[in-house]
N, C-alpha and C positions, 0 to 999 in steps of 0.2 A: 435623495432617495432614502426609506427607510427597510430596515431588514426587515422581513416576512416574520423570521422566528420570534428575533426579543424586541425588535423595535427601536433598536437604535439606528441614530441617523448615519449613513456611510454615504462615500463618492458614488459617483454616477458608473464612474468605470471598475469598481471594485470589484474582486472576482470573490473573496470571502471575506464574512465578516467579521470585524477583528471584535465586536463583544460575543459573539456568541463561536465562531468560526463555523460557521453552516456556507455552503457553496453560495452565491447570490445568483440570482436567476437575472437569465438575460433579458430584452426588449421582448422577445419573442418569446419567453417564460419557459423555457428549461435552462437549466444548472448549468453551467459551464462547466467543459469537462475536459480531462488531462488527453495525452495519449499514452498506449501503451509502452510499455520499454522497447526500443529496438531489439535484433537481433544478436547483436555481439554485447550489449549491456547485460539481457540475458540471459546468454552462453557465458558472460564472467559469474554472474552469481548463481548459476548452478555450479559452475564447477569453485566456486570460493565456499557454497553449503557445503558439498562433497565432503572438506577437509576442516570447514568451522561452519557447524550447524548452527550454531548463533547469529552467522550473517544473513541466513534465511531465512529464520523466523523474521527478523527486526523486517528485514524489506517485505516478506511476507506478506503482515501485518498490515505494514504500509500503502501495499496494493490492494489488499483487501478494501481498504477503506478508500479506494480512489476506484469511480465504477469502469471506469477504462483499464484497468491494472487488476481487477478482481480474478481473472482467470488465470495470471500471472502469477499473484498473490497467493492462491490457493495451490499451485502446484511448487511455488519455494516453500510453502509451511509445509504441506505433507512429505517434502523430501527433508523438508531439515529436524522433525520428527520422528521421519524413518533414521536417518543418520544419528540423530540423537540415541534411539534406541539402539540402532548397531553399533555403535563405540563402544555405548554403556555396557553392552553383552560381551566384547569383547575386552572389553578392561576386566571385567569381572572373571573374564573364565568362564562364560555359559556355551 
């Protein structure tokens, strides 16, 4: 089988491809897709943003870019943004 994107040859069963990394599409021709994070995975990384905004964005990020995890993704980036900006204000003194 070859990828859609660049055209190189990969396995049959390959989920992405390693020249381009685009998802590969199944037999049935949609993208093979993740699931979302469970419950308490989470409840750990909001409350690990809470105290290091930097673990939200990164997974954020992460989720954003995986289409099962994007609504996930987008509520770790605007709290670890919010929190970013509330440290800063309160380090600062504002």
């Amino acid at each position: 089988m070859y990828c859609r994107h660049c055209g190189k040859e990969i396995k049959d069963k390959a989920v992405v491809c390693t020249g381009c990394g685009h998802p590969v599409e199944s037999a049935e021709g949609r993208a093979v897709e993740g699931e979302p994070w469970n419950l308490l995975i989470m409840a750990g990384l909001v409350a690990a943003t809470l105290f290091v905004p930097p673990v939200g964005l990164v997974f954020g990020i992460m989720g954003l870019m995986d289409e099962a995890k994007k609504v996930q993704g987008a509520i770790l980036t605007t709290l670890a943004v919010f929190m970013t900006l509330l440290m800063t204000a309160i380090i600062l003194g504002l």
